[in-house]
C-alpha positions in Angstrom: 0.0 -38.3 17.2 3.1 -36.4 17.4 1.1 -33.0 18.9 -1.6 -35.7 21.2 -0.9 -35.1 24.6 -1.9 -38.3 25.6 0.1 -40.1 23.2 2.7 -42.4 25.1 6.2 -41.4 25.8 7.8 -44.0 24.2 5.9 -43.4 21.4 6.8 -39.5 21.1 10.6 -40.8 21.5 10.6 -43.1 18.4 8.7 -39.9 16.5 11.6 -38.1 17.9 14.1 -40.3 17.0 12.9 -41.6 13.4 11.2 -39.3 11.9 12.5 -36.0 11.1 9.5 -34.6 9.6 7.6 -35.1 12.7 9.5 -33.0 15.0 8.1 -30.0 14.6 4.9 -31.3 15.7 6.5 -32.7 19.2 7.0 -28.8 20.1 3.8 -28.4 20.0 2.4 -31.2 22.5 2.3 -29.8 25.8 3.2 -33.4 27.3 6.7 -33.1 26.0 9.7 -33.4 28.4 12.2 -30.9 28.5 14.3 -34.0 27.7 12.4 -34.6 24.4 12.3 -30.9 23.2 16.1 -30.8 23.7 16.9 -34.0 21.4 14.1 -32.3 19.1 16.3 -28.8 19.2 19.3 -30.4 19.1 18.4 -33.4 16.0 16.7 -30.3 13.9 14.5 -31.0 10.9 12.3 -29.6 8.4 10.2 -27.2 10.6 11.8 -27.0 13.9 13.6 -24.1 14.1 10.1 -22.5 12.7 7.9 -24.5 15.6 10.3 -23.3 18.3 10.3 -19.2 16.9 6.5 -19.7 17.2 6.4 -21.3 20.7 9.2 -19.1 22.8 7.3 -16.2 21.0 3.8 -17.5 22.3 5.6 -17.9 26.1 6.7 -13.9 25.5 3.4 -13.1 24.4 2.2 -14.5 27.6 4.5 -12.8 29.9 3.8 -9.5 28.4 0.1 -10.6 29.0 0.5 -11.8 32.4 2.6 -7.9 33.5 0.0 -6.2 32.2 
């Protein structure tokens, strides 16, 4: 649920807000709002300094892609 895109805002909030061992898996669902990835980066938890290393790396791995 927590990395389903179509998974309902409200519902990705509560995950957000209740269950720490969840969060990681919000960075990966490409329907989270910039507004949810912050609370997420800001609330930690197991994981989520680990999920965003891997993400911001992906987006430089694309870049690099995307010049070449």
């Amino acid at each position: 649920m927590a990395c389903d895109p179509s998974t309902e805002p409200d519902v990705l909030w509560h995950i957000a807000r209740e269950a720490p061992e969840l969060r990681m898996w919000l960075i990966a669902n490409t329907a989270a709002t910039p507004e949810l990835l912050e609370f997420v980066a800001q609330a930690g938890g197991p994981g989520v300094k680990r999920a965003f290393d891997v993400l911001f790396e992906s987006m430089e791995d694309d870049a690099r892609t995307a010049a070449v």
